[in-house]
N, C-alpha and C positions, 0 to 999 in steps of 0.2 A: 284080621285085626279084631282085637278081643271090644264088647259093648264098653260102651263109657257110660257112666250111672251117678244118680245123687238121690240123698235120702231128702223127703218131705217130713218134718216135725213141729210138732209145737211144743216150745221150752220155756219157760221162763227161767234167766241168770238171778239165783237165790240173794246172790250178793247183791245185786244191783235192789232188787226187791226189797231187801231190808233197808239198805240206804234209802229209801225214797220212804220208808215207814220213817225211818228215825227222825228225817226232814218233817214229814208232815206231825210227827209227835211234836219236834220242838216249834212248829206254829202255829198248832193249835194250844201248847203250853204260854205260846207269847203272845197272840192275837186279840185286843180288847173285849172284840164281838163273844169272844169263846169264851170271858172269866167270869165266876159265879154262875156258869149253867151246867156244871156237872159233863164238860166236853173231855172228852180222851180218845186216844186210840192205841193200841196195843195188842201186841202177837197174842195170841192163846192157841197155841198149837201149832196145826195144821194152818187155823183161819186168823184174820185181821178180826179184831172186836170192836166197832167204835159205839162209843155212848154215849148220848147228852142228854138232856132234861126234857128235850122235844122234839118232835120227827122233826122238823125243819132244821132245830141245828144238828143233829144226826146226818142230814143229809149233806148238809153245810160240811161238817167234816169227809164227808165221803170226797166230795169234790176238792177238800184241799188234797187227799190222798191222793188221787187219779191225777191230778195237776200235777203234781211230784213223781209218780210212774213214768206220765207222758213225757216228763224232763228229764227220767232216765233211761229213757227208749224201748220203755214194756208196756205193747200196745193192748188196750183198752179189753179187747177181745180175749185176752188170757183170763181175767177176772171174772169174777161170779161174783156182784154184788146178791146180796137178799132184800128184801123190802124190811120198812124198820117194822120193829115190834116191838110192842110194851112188855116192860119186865120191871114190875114195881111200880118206880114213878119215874123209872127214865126211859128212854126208847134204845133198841140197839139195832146194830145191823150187821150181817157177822159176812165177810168177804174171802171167799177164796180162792187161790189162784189155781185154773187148769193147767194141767201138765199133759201130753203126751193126744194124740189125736184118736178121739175114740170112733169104735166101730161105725158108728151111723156117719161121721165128719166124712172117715176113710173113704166109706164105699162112696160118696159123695164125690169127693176128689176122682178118685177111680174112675166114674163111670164119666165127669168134664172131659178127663184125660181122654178116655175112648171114643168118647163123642167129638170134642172139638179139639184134641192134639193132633200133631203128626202121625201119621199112620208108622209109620216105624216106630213109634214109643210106645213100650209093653210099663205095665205097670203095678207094681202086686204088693197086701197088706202084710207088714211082718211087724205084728203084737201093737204097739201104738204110734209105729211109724210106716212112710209107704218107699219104696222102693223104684226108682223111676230109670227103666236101659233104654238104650236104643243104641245100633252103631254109631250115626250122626252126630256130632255135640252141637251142632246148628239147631238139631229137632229138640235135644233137651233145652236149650236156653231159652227156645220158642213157647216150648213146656212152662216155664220157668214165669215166663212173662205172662201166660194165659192165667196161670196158679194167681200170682200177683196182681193181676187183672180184675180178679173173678169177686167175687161178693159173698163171703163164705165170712159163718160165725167163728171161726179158728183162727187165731194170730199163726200164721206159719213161715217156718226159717229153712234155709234150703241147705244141707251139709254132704260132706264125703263127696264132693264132686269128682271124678276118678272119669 
């Protein structure tokens, strides 16, 4: 009987990410607290921009954003807020989201799995995802639940289960 296997990653869904941007654009565009301080948030690029007139309402926007991620089920742990910073006379704080599970996460997961997995689950890094066999699909679910269990800075999704 051939290994049964599932890939470990971390993704964030682009679509869902922008809808929850657009959400928090239009209440921060509607919200009284936010009118005349110079509040916005908006794509540039790669990263989220938000700017207001003050770190606190900077920060104020930050938490409408994540509010609106958490309601479209991308958890907290994907993003990479920054601390505000003065630019002029307003403050910014420029967010981005992680993608894909880098090296130092990996060997991290790797080494849980070899310590506290099932002993029949091998487990190996292929570029920014990991790769989890075993004969048993009893040992991967157990896998599965340990991963889920654990206290790790990476949002992680479990795919290819085969």
């Amino acid at each position: 009987m051939a290994d049964s296997s599932f890939d470990v990653v971390s993704k964030v869904d682009s679509m869902e990410a922008a809808n929850a941007l657009n959400q928090a654009h239009k209440e921060v565009e509607q919200r009284y607290d936010f009118k005349n301080v110079g509040a916005s948030i908006e794509q540039s690029g790669e990263k989220v921009l938000i700017k207001a007139n003050t770190e606190e309402r900077a920060k104020a926007v930050l938490d409408v954003y994540e509010s609106k991620l958490i309601k479209r089920g991308i958890s907290l742990k994907s993003i990479d807020a920054g601390d505000p910073y003065a630019s002029g006379k307003e403050f910014r704080i420029e967010v981005s989201m992680k993608d894909g599970i880098d090296q130092e996460h990996a060997k991290k997961i790797n080494k849980l799995i070899r310590d506290e997995g099932p002993k029949s689950v091998k487990s190996q890094i292929q570029g920014d995802e990991l790769r989890v066999q075993s004969k048993s699909r009893d040992d991967l679910q157990a896998t599965m639940a340990l991963l889920k269990g654990a206290d790790l800075d990476v949002s992680l999704q479990f795919v290819n289960f085969r």
